[in-house]
Structure formats: C-alpha cells, structure tokens
C-alpha positions as CSV (number, residue, x, y, z in Angstrom):
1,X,33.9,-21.6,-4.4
2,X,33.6,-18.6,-6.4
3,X,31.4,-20.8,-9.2
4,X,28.9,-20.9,-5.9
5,X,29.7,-17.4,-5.1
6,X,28.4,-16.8,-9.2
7,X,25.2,-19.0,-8.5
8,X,24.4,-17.3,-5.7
9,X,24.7,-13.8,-7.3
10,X,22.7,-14.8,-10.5
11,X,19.8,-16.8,-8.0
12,X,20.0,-13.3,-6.3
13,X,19.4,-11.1,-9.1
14,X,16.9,-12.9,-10.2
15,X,14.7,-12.8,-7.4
16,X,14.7,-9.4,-6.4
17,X,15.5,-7.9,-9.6
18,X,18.0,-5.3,-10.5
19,X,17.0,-2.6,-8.0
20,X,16.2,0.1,-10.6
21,X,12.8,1.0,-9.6
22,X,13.2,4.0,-11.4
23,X,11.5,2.1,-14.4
24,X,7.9,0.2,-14.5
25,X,8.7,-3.4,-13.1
26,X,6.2,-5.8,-13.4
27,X,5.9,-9.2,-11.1
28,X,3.0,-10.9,-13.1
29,X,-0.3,-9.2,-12.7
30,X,1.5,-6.3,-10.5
31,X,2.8,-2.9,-11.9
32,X,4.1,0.2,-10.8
33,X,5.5,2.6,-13.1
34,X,8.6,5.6,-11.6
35,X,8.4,3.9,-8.2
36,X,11.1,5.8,-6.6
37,X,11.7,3.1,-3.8
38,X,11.2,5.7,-0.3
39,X,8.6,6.1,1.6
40,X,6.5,9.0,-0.2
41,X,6.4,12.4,1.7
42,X,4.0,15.1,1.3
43,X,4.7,17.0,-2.3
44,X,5.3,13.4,-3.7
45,X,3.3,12.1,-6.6
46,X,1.7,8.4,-5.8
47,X,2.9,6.5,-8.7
48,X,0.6,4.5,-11.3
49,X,0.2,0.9,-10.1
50,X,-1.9,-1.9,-11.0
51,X,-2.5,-5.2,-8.5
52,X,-4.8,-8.3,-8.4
53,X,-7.9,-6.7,-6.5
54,X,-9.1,-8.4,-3.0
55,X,-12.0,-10.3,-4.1
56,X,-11.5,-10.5,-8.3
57,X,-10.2,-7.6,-10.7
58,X,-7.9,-5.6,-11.2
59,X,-7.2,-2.3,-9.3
60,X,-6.0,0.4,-11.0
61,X,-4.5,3.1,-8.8
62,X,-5.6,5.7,-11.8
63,X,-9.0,5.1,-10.8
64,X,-8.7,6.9,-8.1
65,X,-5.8,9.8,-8.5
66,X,-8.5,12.8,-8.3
67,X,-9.8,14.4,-5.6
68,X,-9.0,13.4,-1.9
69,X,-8.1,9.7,-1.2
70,X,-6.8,7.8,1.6
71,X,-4.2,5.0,0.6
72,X,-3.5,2.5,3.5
73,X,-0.7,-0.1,3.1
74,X,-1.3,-2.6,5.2
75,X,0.1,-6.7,6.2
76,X,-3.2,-8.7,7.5
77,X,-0.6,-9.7,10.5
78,X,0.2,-6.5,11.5
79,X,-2.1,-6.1,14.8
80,X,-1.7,-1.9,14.4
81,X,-3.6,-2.4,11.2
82,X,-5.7,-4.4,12.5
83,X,-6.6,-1.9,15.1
84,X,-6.5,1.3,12.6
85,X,-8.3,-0.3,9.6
86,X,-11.5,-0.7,10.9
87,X,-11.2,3.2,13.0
88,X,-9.8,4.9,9.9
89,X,-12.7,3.0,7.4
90,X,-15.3,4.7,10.6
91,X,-13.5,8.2,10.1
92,X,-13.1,8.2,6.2
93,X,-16.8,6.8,5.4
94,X,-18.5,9.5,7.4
95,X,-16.2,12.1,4.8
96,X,-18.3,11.3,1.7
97,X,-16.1,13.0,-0.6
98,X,-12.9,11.2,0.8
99,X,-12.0,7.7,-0.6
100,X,-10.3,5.0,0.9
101,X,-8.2,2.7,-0.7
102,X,-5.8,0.0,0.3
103,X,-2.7,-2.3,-0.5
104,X,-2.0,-5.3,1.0
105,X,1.5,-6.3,1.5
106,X,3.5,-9.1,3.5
107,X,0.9,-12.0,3.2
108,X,2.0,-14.7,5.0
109,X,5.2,-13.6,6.4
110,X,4.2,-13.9,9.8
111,X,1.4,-15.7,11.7
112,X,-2.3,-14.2,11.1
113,X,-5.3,-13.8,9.4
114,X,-6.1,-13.5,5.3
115,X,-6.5,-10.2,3.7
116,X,-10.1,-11.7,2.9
117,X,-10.8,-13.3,6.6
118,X,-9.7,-10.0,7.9
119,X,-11.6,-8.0,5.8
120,X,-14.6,-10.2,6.2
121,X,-14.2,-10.2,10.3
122,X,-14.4,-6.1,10.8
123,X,-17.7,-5.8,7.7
124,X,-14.4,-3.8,5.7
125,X,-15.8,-3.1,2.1
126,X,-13.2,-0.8,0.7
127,X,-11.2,-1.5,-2.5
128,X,-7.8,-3.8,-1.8
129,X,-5.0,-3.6,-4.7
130,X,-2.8,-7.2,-3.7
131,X,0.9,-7.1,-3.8
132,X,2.7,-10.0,-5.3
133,X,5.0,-12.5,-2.9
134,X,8.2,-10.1,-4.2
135,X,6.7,-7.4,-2.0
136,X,6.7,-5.1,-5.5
137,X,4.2,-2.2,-4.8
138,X,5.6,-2.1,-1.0
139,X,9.2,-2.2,-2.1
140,X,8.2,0.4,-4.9
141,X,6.4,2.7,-2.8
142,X,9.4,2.5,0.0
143,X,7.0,0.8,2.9
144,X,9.0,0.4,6.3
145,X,6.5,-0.3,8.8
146,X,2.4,-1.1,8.7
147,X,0.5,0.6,8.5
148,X,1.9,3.1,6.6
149,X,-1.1,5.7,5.3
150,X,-1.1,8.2,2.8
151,X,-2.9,11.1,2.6
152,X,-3.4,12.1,-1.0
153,X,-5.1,15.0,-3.3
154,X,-5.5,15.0,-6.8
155,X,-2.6,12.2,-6.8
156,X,-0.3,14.3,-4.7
157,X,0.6,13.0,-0.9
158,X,-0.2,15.7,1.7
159,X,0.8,13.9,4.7
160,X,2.1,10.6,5.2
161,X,1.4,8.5,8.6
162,X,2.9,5.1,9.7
163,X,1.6,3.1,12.9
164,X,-1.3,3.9,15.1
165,X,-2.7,7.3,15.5
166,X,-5.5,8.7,17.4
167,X,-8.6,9.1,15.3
168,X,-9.0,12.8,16.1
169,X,-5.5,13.0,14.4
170,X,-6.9,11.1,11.3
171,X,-9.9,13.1,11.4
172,X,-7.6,16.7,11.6
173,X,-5.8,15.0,8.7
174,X,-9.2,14.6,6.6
175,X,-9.8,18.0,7.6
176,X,-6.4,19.6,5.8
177,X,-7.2,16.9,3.2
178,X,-10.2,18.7,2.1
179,X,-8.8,22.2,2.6
C-alpha cells in the first residue's frame, strides 16, 4: 500500500511538475520564464513565453511586448470564444496601432472544433502561440475561465477581461489602451 501510495506520488510529480512556476519551465517547444501562476491583473508584467505557432513557427511573446497589444487566451471549445474571437478581431483590426495576439489552450479536452478549423471557419488571421497538452502557458499565466483577455502596453496588463463582453466595452477598453 504505501509502495503504491509512492508510485503514485512520483507518476504525479512527474506530470505536472513541481509547482514552482517561479522559474522558466519548459514542456518541449513551450516556455515561459517568472510565470507567477495567477491570473495577471492590471500593473502586472506579461511574462516572456515562447509556443509552437498555429500554422508553423515559433511565436515569441517578445515580439510583440511594445506598444498596445491585445492577448486573448482562448480553448477552440469554448463557445464564448467562439462568439468573442471573431467580434474582438472586428474591434481590434479597425485600431491599426493595436495588435492582437492569441494562446490557445485546452485542445481537446472537450468536444469541438481545431484551433486551425476554427480559425479557418471565422477568415481569423491573427498570430496563435499553441500551448502544450500540460496546459504550461495557461497554468503559467493563471487562466481560470475562456476567454480570458488581456489588455497590454508596452508589456504591462492594463485591464484584464474573462468571458463575453459587449464590444462597446472592448472598444472603451482600446480606447484607455491607447491613452
């Protein structure tokens, strides 16, 4: 009994790792460097992170830390994202100098479309970092629900949205954004 209750502690740790997300963890092409593990409030700094990219590459969250950018965390099941993706991609690509970006997290762990088939069904074009089947940049970044947004300047989150909201709220928030 307690050489099972060993196993199963060991089998454990090594699958979702030691908790310390203090530290860069890596999952195999997935990266993310002082993740703090909560949900990232307004003041917070996004931490560096690196991902497969939807489609081939490698995103690189550094390309983008400057100026204003929207980050969208999202699970292709998740029918609030798939209601908000395509409205907030509307609001933020008539605010040329805003950015959106996105991470996909969850794949497969419920019913539902793929990130690409999703992407591909609403003409989405914007860049897609993939999280790995550990959940690493979600559990790093301290996602609860989808979609979770953030609202960030010069790598600094200035508001921080999860589920649904009103695009006159997202557009207000683009508004402060670039204040």
């Amino acid at each position: 009994m307690a050489i099972s209750a060993a196993i199963a502690a060991v089998l454990v740790f090594a699958f979702t790792g030691s908790g310390d997300t203090g530290q860069a963890s890596s999952a195999g092409d997935v990266t993310i460097d002082n993740a703090t593990g909560r949900t990232l409030g307004p003041g917070d700094v996004v931490p560096s992170f690196t991902a497969p990219a939807l489609g081939g590459g490698i995103f690189t969250w550094s390309d983008y830390r400057t100026g204003p950018v929207v980050l969208a965390v999202w699970a292709p099941w998740c029918p609030h994202c798939q209601k908000e993706l395509p409205v907030l991609s509307e609001v933020v690509d008539a605010t040329a100098s805003v950015r959106l970006v996105s991470m996909v997290t969850a794949v497969g762990q419920a019913p539902g479309p793929s990130p690409q088939a999703f992407m591909q069904s609403h003409g989405l074009t914007f860049p897609v970092a993939v999280d790995d089947d550990r959940g690493t940049l979600g559990t790093g970044l301290g996602i609860e629900s989808f979609p979770t947004v953030y609202w960030v300047k010069d790598g600094v989150v200035v508001r921080a949205t999860t589920g649904e909201i009103p695009e006159a709220e997202m557009q207000a928030i683009l508004d402060e954004l670039l204040s």
